[in-house]
N, C-alpha and C positions, 0 to 999 in steps of 0.2 A: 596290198603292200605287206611284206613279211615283217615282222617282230624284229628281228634282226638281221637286218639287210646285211647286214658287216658277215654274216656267216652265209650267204648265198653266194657270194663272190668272194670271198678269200678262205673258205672252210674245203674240205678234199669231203669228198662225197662216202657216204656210209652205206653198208647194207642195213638187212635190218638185225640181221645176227650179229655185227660189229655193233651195234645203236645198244643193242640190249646185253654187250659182252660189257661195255665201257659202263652203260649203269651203273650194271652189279660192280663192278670194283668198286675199291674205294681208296685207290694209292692219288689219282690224277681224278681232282674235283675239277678242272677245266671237262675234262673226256666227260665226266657224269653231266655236267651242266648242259652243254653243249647234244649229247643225246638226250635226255630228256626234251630239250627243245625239238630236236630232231623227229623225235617219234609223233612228238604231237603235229607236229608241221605237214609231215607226210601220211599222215590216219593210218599209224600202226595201232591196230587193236588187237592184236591176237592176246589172249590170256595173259598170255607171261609179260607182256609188256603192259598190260594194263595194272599188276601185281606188282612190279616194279618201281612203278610210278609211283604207286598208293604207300608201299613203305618209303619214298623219297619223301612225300609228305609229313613223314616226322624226322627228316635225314637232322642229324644235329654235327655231323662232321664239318661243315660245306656253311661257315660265318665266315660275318664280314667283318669289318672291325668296329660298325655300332652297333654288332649284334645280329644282324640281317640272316636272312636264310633263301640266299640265292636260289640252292637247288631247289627246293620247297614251291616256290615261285615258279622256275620252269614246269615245274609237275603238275600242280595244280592246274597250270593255263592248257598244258599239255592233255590234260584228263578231261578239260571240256571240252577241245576241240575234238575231242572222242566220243564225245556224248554218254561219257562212262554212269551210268545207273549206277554200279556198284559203288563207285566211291566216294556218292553224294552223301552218307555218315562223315566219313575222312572227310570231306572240303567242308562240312557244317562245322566240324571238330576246329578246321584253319582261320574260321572266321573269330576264333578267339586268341590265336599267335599273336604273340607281343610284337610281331615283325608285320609296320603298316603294310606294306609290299604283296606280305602271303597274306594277309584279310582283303587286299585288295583283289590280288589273283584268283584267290576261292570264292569272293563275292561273284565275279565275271565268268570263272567256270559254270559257278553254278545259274547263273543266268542261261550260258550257254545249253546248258543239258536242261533243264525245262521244269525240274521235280519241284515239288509245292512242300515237300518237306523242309524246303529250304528255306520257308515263308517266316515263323517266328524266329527263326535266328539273324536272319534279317532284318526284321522290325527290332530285335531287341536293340542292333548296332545304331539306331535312331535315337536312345535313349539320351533325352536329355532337351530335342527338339534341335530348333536351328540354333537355339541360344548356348547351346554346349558342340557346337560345330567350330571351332574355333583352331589356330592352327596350332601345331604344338611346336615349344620353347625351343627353339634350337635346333627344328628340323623345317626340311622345305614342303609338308604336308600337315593337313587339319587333323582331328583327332580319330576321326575314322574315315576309309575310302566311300565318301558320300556318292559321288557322281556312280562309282558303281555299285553301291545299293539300290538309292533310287532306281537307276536303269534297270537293274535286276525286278525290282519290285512291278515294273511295269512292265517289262516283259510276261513277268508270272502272270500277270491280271488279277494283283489283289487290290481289288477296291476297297476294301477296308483300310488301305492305309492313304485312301488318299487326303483325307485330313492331315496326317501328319505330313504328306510330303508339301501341300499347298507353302506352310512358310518358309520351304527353301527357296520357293521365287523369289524369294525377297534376300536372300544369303549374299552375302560383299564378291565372294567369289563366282566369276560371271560363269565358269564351266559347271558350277553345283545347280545356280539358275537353269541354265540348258539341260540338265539332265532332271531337273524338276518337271522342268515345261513336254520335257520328250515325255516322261512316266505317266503323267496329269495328261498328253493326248489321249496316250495306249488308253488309258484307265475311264477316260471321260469321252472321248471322240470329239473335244470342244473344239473348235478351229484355231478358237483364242492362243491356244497353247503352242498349237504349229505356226500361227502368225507371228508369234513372239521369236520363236526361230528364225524364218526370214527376218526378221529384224535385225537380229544378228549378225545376217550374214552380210551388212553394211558398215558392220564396226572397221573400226584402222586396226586391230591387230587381228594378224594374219591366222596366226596359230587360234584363236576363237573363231576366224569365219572359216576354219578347218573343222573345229569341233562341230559347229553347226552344220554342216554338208552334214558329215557326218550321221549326226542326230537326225536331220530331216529325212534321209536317207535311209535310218533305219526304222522307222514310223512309217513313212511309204506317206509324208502328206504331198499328193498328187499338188495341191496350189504352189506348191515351193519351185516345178519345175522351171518357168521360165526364170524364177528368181537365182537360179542354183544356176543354171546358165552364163547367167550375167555378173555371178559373183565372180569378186579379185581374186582368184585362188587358181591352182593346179588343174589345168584340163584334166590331169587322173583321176585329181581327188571327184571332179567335178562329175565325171561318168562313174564314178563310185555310188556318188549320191544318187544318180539320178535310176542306174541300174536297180537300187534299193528302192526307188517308187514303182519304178517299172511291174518289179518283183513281188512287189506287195498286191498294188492294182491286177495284177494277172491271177492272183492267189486265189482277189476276190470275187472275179468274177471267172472262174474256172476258167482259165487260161484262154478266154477268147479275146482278143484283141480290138479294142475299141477304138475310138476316136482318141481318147485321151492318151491311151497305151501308145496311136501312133504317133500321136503328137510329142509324149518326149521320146520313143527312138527317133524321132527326126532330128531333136537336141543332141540326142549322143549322135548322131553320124555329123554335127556342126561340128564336133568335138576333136574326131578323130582327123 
């Protein structure tokens, strides 16, 4: 699914010399916003647009009116799906923006791109445990982007912090739970933690047994398949998920095709 759909169908199409002309300005923050997205959407890496990005990452033209740093956000999400090495300094640097949005998008970047430098900056945004997780006064988010730390933390495979993530199972907010129990698989290989997801994926609201596809999905826990099958949810989302076990099981056993492997393409061809 794209980021924003709303610019696939009603946005006029860019090269990539236009994507990287509208950056650089700075008269029309829509034209900056809107290429920043653009470059990352389409994997432009050539130099000058990976350079662009990275000074967008401190853009202070381009607020919202509580402060926010729009462009900042497209940049950062833009620089992971680049897998930019170089500007894993710069997205460690965004994890400390007053703007929850760009901690949250530099958390997910740097998930994306893989680097372990990334690691104590990460655990520091923990600070405080689940009991300083709480939302903040006046806005519609907790005090820091939990669900993409954790996730981040377990993708990196740092087992060192799985003590600290264990008591966000327990967190009021059910999507910080799911992104506990996804990091606590990566980290532990316990089944418990992917069973805890299928569970989920029985709840009545809909937008949670999305998260959970999701999650399961990107874990690759092979027992979720027929569960993810049968969940209430979007035939897309549901070949999303299941593509993500597929993906992982073929990883693990050097891409030869087993019984399990056939077993959920046969779910996705129910699908389609």
């Amino acid at each position: 699914m794209s980021d924003f759909p709303e610019y696939e169908s009603n946005s006029p199409s860019l090269t990539v010399e236009q994507a990287l002309t509208n950056l650089q300005q700075k008269e029309d923050l829509g034209l900056r916003y809107y290429a920043a997205w653009w470059l990352g959407r389409f994997r432009v890496s050539e130099p000058k647009a990976m350079n662009l990005l990275m000074e967008a990452l401190t853009d202070d033209t381009d607020r919202t009116p509580d402060g926010g740093y729009p462009l900042r956000r497209n940049a950062a999400t833009a620089l992971g799906k680049l897998e930019a090495t170089t500007a894993v300094p710069a997205l460690i640097d965004c994890l400390t923006c007053e703007d929850y949005y760009v901690r949250e998008s530099a958390a997910q970047a740097l998930e994306m791109i893989g680097d372990q430098r990334a690691i104590p900056a990460l655990i520091d945004l923990l600070d405080g445990g689940v009991e300083a997780a709480v939302q903040v006064v006046g806005k519609p988010h907790l005090r820091q982007p939990y669900e993409a730390i954790l996730e981040a933390l377990g993708t990196l495979g740092v087992k060192n912090s799985i003590l600290l993530i264990e008591p966000f199972l327990g967190h009021s907010t059910e999507k910080v739970q799911y992104a506990a129990a996804r990091a606590l698989y990566q980290l532990t290989g316990q089944n418990i933690y992917g069973d805890r997801l299928i569970q989920a994926l029985d709840g009545k609201d809909l937008q949670l047994r999305r998260s959970a596809l999701m999650d399961l999905g990107a874990i690759g826990y092979l027992s979720a398949a027929e569960p993810i099958y049968n969940t209430l949810a979007e035939n897309s989302l549901k070949l999303i998920a299941l593509k993500g076990l597929l993906e992982n099981h073929l990883k693990d056993h050097n891409n030869v095709l087993s019984d399990e492997s056939k077993h959920v393409m046969g779910l996705m061809d129910g699908l389609l």
